[in-house]
C-alpha positions in Angstrom: -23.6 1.0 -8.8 -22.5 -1.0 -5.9 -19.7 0.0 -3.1 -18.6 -2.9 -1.4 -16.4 -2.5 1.8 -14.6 -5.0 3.4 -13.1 -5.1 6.7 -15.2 -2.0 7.9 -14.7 -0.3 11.2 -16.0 3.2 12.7 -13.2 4.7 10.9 -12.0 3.0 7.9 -12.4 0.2 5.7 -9.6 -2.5 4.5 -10.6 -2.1 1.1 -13.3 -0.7 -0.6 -14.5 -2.2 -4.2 -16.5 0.0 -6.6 -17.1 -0.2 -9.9 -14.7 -2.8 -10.7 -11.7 -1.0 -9.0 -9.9 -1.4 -5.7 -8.8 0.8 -3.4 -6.7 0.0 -0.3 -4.3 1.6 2.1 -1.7 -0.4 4.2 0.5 0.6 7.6 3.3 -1.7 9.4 2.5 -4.0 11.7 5.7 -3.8 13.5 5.8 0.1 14.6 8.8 -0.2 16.1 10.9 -1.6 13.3 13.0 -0.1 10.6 11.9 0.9 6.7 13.0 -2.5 5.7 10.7 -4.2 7.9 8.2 -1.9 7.9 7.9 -2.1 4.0 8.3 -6.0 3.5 5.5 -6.0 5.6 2.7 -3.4 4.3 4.0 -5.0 0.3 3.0 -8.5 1.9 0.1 -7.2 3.2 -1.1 -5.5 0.3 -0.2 -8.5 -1.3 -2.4 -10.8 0.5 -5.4 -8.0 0.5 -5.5 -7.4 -3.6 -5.3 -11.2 -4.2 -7.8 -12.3 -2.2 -10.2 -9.3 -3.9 -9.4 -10.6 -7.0 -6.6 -8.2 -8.1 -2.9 -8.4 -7.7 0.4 -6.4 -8.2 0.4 -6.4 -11.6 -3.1 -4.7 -11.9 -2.3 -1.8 -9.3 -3.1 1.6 -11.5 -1.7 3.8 -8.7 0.4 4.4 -5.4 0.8 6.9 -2.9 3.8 6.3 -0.8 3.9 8.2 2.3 7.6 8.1 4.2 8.4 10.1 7.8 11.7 10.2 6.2 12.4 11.0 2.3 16.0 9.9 3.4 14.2 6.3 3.6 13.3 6.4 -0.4 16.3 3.8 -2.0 15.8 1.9 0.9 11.7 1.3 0.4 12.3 1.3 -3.5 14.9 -1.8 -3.5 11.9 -3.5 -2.3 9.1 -2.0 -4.4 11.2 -2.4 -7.7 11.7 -6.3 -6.7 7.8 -6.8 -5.6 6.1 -5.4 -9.0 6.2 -7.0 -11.4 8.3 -6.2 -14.8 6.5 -4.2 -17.0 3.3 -3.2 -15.0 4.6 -0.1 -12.7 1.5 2.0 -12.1 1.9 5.8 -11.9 3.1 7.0 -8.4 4.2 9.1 -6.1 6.0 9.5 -3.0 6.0 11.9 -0.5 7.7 13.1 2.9 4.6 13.4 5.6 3.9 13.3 9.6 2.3 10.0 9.7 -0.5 9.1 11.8 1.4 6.8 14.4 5.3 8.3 15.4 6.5 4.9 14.7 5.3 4.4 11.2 7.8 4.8 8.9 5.9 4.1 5.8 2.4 3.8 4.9 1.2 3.0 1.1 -2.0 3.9 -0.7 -3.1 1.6 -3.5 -5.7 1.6 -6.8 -5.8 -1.0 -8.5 -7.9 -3.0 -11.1 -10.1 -5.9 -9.8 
């Protein structure tokens, strides 16, 4: 069985590939910016990382959405409903937390098939 880790730091890897199955996490780039902002850009992101690991938004199996504000949920789902794809939702959920950085509004938690 290999693990295969990609972007590796001391603390965390970009994505992590075992077994045939991805698993990646995404933040904002833009700390200071809204839930709109913030969530166009960790769905671009995620985007970009499951299609260049051979996977893609119609393969993800499951999400963890993590908002600092539950208030924030139509707003992040009006962009989630439009960025997967008809037919292929993967079982989620979504929760209120303290996240990591105080300007992070959203950060997402993916599985998906490779």
């Amino acid at each position: 069985m290999t693990i295969t880790r990609i972007g590796t730091t001391a603390r965390w890897s970009d994505v992590v590939i075992h077994n045939g199955t991805l698993y990646v996490v995404e933040v904002p780039a833009s700390v200071e910016a809204d839930i709109h902002t913030q969530t166009r850009e960790v769905l671009a992101s995620l985007k970009q990382l499951l299609e260049a690991n051979g996977s893609g938004v119609d393969k993800i199996l499951m999400a963890n959405i993590y908002l600092k504000d539950i208030a924030d949920i139509a707003a992040f789902n009006e962009q989630w409903d439009a960025w997967i794809p008809a037919g292929t939702a993967p079982v989620r959920a979504c929760v209120q937390v303290e996240l990591a950085n105080p300007g992070y509004r959203v950060e997402l938690q993916l599985t998906a098939a490779a």
